[in-house]
VORO-615766 format. One record per residue (C-alpha): y, z, x; residue in three letters. Coordinates in steps of 0.001 Angstrom, whole numbers, padded with zeros to 6 digits, always signed. Example, Ala and Ser with C-alpha at 12.3 -4.5 7.8 and 13.67 -1.06 7.14 Angstrom:
BEGIN
-004500+007800+012300ALA;-001060+007140+013670SER;
//
This chain:
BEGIN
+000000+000000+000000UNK;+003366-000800+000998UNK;+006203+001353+000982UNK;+010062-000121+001211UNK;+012206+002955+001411UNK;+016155+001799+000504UNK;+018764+003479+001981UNK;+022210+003841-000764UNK;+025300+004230+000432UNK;+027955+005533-002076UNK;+031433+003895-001158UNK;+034015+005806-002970UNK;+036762+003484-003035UNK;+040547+004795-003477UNK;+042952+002073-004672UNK;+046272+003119-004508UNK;+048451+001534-006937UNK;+051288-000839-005574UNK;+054168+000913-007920UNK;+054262+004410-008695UNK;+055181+006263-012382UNK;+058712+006007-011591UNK;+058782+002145-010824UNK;+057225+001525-014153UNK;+059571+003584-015620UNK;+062240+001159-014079UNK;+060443-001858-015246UNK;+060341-000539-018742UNK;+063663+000340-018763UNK;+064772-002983-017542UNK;+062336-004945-020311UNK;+064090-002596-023238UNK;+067815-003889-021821UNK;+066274-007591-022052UNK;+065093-007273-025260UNK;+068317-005762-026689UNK;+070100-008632-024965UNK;+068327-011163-026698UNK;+068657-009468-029909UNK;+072458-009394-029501UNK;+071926-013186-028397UNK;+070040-013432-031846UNK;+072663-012044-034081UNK;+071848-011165-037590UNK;+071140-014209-040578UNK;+074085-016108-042321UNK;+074866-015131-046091UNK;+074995-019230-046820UNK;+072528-021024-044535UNK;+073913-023984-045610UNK;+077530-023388-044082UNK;+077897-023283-040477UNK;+080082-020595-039460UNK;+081442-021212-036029UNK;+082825-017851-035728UNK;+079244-016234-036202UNK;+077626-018509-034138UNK;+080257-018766-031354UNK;+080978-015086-030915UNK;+081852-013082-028032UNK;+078775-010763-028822UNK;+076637-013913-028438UNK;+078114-016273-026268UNK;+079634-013189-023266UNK;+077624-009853-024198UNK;+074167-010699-024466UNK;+073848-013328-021656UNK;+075642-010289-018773UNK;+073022-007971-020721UNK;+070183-009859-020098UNK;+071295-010219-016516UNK;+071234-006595-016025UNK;+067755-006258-017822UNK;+066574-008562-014860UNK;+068578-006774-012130UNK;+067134-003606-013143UNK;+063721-005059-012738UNK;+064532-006385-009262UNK;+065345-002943-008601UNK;+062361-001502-009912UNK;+060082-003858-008083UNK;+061823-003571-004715UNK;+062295+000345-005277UNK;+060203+001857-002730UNK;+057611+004974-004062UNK;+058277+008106-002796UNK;+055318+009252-000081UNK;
//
């Protein structure tokens, strides 16, 4: 009779994850600005959607706010990916 006798080897592998709680924090943050700058971008619905109010649809809110908004959302999450965790 043959025996084979197999040697295992438990590998306990530690992955370290590339951004911490705080980073995510960050990113989440910066996603919530986005999406309130494209709901300012979005505006709310006409009374008439068959007139076409220029003053609703070329606002400051819309054409000013919302864009610079939306450019912080994605400056925050430059931050939060460059942010280095704390050791």
């Amino acid at each position: 009779m043959k025996q084979t006798i197999t040697k295992t080897t438990d590998k306990v592998s530690h992955t370290t994850s590339l951004f911490d709680k705080e980073n995510l924090l960050w990113m989440v943050g910066g996603a919530v600005v986005m999406i309130i700058g494209f709901l300012l971008m979005a505006g709310g619905r006409s009374d008439d959607p068959n007139v076409f109010n220029n003053k609703e649809v070329y606002s400051t809110t819309r054409i000013t706010i919302a864009p610079i908004v939306i450019l912080a959302g994605l400056a925050i999450e430059i931050v939060a990916i460059f942010r280095s965790p704390k050791s």
